[in-house]
Steps between C-alpha positions, in 0.01 A plus 500: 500500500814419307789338656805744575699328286221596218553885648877532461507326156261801369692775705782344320349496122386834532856613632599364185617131574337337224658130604272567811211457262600166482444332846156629460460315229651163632253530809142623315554278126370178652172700594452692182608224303216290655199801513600597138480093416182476660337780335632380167469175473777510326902433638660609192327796459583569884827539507530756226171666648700473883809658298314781401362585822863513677593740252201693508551486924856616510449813260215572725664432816610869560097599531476202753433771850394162747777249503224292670269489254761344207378139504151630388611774283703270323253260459269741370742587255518071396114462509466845264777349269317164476165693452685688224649200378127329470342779340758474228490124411113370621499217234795340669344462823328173421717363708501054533675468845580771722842443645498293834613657782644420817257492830669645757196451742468120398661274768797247444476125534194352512415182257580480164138493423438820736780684278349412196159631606663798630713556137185435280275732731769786490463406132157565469474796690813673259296362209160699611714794584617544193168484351365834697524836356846676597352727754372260706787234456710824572407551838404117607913431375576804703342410804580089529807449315673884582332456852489885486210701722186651332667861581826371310308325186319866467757655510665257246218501252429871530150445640312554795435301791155427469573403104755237632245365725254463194795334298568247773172411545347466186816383381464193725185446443562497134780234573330281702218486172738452288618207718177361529446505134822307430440267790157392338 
């Protein structure tokens, strides 16, 4: 469900306040920013790929009928624009490092040596993402990093609940070879 502050900025866009469009943006560009990263590879390419999908979001805003239902929608609309994006330049996704990313579930303090542990394994893990096919990596970015529900991530990816399941699960099991591979 959508805040009801997310619920009176759409009543206002489609009453024709397009400056309303903007606190929408403000509150959802960290999370699009970082699913549209993560599906990429790729922070440059992000931001003009996370620029397209506002656009394409407020000139479909007025077809919006659930207010509740705008985080996923929008980042449907993201993940389709970085799928779209990918389809049109595959030879640039060989990709060195993936961007690093914060971890908001990683706890502060500890030792210098448990941070360092913690950084390279985050590290890793981005690195192996990167390397899965964007469906999967899709849906595993969409569940851990967007924290989103399997309901919401079908929603967002325009599949069905039982396909998200699949995704997340072979997904992770593709991760954790990929893992295992680089940790030999």
């Amino acid at each position: 469900m959508a805040p009801p502050a997310d619920a009176l900025l759409i009543s206002r866009v489609k009453a024709g306040d397009t400056t309303a469009f903007e606190g929408l943006v403000t509150r959802y560009k960290g999370l699009v920013f970082s699913a549209v990263t993560r599906i990429l590879a790729d922070k440059d390419a992000a931001g003009d790929v996370m620029q397209e999908a506002f656009i394409k979001a407020y000139s479909a805003l007025g077809k919006l009928e659930d207010a509740g239902a705008f985080k996923p929608w929008l980042l449907r609309i993201a993940a389709n624009e970085a799928f779209r994006y990918l389809k049109e330049r595959r030879p640039e996704l060989l990709v060195e490092e993936p961007p690093a990313a914060q971890q908001p579930w990683a706890p502060p303090g500890g030792s210098p040596d448990e941070a360092l542990r913690r950084k390279l394994t985050v590290q890793n893990v981005e690195r192996a993402i990167a390397k899965l096919p964007p469906t999967y990596r899709a849906a595993l970015i969409l569940r851990f990093y967007g924290h989103l529900a399997y309901k919401e991530i079908a929603d967002s990816l325009g599949i069905t609940l039982a396909n998200v399941k699949f995704r997340i699960h072979h997904g992770g099991r593709m991760l954790r070879a990929v893992l295992v591979r680089e940790d030999a």
